[in-house]
VEXFIDO-542377 format. One record per residue: z, x, y of N, C-alpha, C, O in turn. Coordinates in steps of 0.05 Angstrom, whole numbers, plus 5000, padded with zeros to 4 digits. Each point is the difference from the previous one (the first is absolute). Example, Ala and Ser with C-alpha at 12.3 -4.5 7.8 and 13.67 -1.06 7.14 Angstrom:
2
515652644886500049825024500050185024501350215000497349725021500150165024501449855022500450105022
END
This chain:
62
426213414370499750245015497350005013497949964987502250095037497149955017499350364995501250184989495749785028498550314998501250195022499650245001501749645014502050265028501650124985500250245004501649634975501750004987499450224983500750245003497749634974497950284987499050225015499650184983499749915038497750135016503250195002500150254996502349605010502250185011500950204974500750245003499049624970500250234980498950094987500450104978497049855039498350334992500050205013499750234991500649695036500750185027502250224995499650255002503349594990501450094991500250264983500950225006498249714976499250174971496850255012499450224990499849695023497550175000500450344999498950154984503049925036499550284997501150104969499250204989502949615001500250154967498449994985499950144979497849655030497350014983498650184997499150094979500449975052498250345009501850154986499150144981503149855025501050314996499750064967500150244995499749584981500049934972496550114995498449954981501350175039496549924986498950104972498149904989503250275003499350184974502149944973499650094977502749715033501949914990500649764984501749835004496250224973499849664994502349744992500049765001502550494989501749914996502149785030501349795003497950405007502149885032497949815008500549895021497650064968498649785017499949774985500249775008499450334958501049834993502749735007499949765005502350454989502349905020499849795029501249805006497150335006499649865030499349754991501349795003495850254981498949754984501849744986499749755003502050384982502649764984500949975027500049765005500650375011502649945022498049795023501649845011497050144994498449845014498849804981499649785010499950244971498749724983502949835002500149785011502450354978502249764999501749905024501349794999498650395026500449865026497949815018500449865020497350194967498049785018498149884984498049895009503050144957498649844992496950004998498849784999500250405001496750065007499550174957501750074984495249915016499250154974499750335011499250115021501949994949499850315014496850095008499650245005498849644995497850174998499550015028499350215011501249455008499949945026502450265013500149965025501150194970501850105017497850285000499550055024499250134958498950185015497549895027499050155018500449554978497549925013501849955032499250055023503849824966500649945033500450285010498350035018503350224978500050175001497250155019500450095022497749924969498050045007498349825026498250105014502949654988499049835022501650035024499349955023502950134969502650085028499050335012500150045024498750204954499350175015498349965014500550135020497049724981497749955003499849915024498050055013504749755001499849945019501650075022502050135002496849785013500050225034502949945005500749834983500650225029502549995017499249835023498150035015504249744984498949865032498749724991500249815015498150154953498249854998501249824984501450104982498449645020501249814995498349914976497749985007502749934959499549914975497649765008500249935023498349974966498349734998498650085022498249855009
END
């Protein structure tokens, strides 16, 4: 699985992330549900999470 690939399910998932913010349980959830489709450590999913808001619309990764 390449990083477009990844980048697409976090994209995916993002607004249930926002919308979970006080919800530790449902993020939890997001957390299992994204560690076992892409294979990533849970800790990296709040960090990718955070690198996709961060960036601009329009702006291309690397």
């Amino acid at each position: 699985m390449d990083m477009i690939t990844k980048n697409n399910i976090y994209e995916e998932h993002l607004g249930a992330w926002l919308h979970a913010h006080n919800d530790k349980k449902a993020r939890g959830e997001i957390i299992r549900h994204i560690c076992f489709v892409a294979h990533v450590h849970p800790k990296s999913v709040a960090r990718s999470f955070r690198r996709i808001q961060m960036r601009r619309r329009g702006e291309k990764e690397g």
